[in-house]
C-alpha positions in Angstrom: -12.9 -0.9 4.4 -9.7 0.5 6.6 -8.7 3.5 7.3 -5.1 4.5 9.4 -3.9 8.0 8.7 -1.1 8.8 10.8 1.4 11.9 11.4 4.9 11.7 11.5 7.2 13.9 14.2 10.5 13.7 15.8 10.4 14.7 19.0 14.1 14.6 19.7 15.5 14.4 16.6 17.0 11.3 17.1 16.1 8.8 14.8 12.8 6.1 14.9 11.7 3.5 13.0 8.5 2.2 11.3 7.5 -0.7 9.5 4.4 -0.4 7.0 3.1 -3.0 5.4 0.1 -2.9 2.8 -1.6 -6.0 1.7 -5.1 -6.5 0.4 -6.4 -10.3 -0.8 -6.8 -10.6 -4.5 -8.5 -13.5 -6.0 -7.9 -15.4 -9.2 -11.1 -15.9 -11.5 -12.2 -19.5 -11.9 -14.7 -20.3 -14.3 -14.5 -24.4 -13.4 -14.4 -23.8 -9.9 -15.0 -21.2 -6.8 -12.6 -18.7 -6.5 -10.1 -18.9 -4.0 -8.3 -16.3 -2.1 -4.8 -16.3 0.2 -4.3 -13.6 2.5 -0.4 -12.6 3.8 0.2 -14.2 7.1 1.0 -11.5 9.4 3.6 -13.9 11.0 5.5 -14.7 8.1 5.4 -10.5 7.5 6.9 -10.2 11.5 9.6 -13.3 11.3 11.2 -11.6 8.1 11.5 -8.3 9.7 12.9 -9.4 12.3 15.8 -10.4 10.4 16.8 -6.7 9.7 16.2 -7.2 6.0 15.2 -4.7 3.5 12.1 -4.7 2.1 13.0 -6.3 -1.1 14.5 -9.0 0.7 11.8 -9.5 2.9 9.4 -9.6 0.1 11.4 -12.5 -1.9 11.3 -14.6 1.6 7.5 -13.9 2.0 6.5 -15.1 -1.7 8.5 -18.7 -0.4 6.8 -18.8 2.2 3.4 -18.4 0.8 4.3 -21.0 -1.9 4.8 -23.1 0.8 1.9 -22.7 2.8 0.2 -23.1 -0.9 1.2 -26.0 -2.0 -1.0 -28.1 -3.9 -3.8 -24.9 -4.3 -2.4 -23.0 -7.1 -4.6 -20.1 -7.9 -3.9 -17.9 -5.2 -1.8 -15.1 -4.9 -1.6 -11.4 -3.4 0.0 -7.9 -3.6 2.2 -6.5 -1.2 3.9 -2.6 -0.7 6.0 -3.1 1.8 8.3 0.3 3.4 10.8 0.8 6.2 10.1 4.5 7.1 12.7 6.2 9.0 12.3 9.4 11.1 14.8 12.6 10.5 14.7 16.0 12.2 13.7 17.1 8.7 11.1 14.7 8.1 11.2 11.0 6.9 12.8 8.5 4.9 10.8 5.8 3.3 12.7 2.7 1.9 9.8 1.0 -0.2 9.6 -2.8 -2.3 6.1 -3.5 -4.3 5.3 -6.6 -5.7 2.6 -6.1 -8.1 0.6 -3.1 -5.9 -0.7 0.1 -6.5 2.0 2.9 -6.6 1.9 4.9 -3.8 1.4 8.5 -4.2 3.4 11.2 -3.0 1.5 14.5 -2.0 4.1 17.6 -2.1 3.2 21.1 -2.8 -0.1 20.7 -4.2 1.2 17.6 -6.6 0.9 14.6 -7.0 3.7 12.2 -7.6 3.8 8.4 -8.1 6.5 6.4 -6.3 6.9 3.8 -9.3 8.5 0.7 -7.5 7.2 -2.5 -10.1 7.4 -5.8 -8.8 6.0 -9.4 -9.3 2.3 -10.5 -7.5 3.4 -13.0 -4.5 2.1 -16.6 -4.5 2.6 -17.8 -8.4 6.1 -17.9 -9.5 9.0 -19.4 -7.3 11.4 -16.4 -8.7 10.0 -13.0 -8.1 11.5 -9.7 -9.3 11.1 -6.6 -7.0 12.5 -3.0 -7.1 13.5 -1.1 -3.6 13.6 2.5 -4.3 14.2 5.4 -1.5 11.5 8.4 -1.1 11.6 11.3 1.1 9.2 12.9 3.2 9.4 16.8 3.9 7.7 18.6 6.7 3.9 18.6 5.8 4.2 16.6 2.8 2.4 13.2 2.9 2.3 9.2 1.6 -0.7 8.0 0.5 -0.9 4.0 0.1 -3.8 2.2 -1.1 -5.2 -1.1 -2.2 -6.4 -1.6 -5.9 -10.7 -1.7 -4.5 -9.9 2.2 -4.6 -9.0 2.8 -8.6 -10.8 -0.2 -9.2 -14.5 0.7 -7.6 -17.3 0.9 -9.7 -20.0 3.4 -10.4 -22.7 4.4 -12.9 -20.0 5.9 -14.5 -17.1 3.4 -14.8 -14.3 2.9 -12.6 -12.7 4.9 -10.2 -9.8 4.8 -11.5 -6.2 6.3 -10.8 -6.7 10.5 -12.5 -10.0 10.5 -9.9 -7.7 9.6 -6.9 -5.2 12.1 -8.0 -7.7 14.5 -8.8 -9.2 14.2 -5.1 -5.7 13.7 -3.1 -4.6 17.7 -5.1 -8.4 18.8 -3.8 -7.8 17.7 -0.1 -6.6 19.9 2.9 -5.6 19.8 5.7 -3.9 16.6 7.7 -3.2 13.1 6.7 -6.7 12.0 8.5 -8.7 14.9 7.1 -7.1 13.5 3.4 -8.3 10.1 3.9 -11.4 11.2 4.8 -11.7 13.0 2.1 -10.7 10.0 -0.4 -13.2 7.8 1.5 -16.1 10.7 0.9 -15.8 10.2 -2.0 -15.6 6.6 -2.8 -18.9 6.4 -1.3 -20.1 9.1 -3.4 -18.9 7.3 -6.5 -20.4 3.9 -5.7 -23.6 4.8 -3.6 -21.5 3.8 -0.7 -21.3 0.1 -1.9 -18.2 -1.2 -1.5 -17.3 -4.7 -3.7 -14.2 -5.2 -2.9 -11.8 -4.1 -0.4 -10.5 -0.9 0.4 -7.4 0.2 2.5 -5.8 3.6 2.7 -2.6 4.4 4.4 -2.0 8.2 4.7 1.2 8.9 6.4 2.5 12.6 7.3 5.4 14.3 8.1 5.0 17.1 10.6 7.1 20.1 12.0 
């Protein structure tokens, strides 16, 4: 399980520059043989950024390379949210690509909003479609960006599933660390503190 909350501020109203990448390993079922899984190489991730390409583009390049490093081995493959987060004396701007990941959720004003951004998993097809679309932070609103272990964790009563995780992120106060732990409360809650897959949340927050 991983946790990173962090808060956003401009100290000099200039303008910075972030990088986020969310990537969890997903496995294929197999019923002839083990599953397999193929995690995103973090250096594949860092030589396409350091291109200065968008995050669509540097998505498309990443799924060749993983076919690549692949091969003979089909069966493997991965999701991927991928953002360039830009800092304005009013907040942030967050350019965003997904390819086949959980939408991440906006928090503003007591709402929650899905940034809808569909794309194709990485690792299968040679040809992958994915959508860049532009969100923007306000002071004090926040990002939340998650892998699928948190709709998809299990209780006595089902899954989690995506109205829970909405229903929690309205309930939460207070800072992008305090909402995250929050979310995490109760995902252990739900599953007895079991955890069967993997879990990563990104909460990232825009402050005065």
């Amino acid at each position: 399980m991983v946790k990173y909350a962090t808060r956003l501020h401009d100290e000099a109203h200039g303008i910075a520059h972030m990088e986020t990448l969310v990537a969890p390993v997903l496995e294929r079922p197999e019923r002839a043989r083990p599953r397999r899984a193929h995690r995103v190489d973090p250096a594949h991730v860092r030589a396409e950024i350091s291109h200065g390409l968008g995050p669509a583009e540097v998505l498309t390049r990443l799924n060749a390379a993983m076919l690549r490093q692949i091969g003979d081995s089909p069966g493997r493959f991965a999701t991927v949210a991928h953002g360039q987060l830009t800092l304005t004396p009013t907040g942030a701007t967050m350019r965003l690509a997904n390819a086949g990941h959980p939408p991440p959720l906006l928090l503003r004003h007591g709402n929650v909003v899905p940034v809808e951004a569909p794309g194709t998993m990485l690792g299968v097809y040679p040809d992958v479609a994915v959508t860049e679309v532009s969100c923007t932070l306000h002071r004090n609103e926040m990002l939340v960006l998650y892998t699928d272990g948190v709709t998809e964790a299990r209780g006595t009563d089902g899954f989690y599933g995506p109205d829970r995780l909405e229903k929690v992120l309205r309930a939460a106060n207070g800072g992008a660390e305090a909402v995250a732990d929050r979310l995490l409360a109760d995902l252990d809650a739900f599953h007895s503190g079991v955890h069967r897959d993997e879990i990563a949340i990104l909460v990232l927050e825009a402050t005065p």
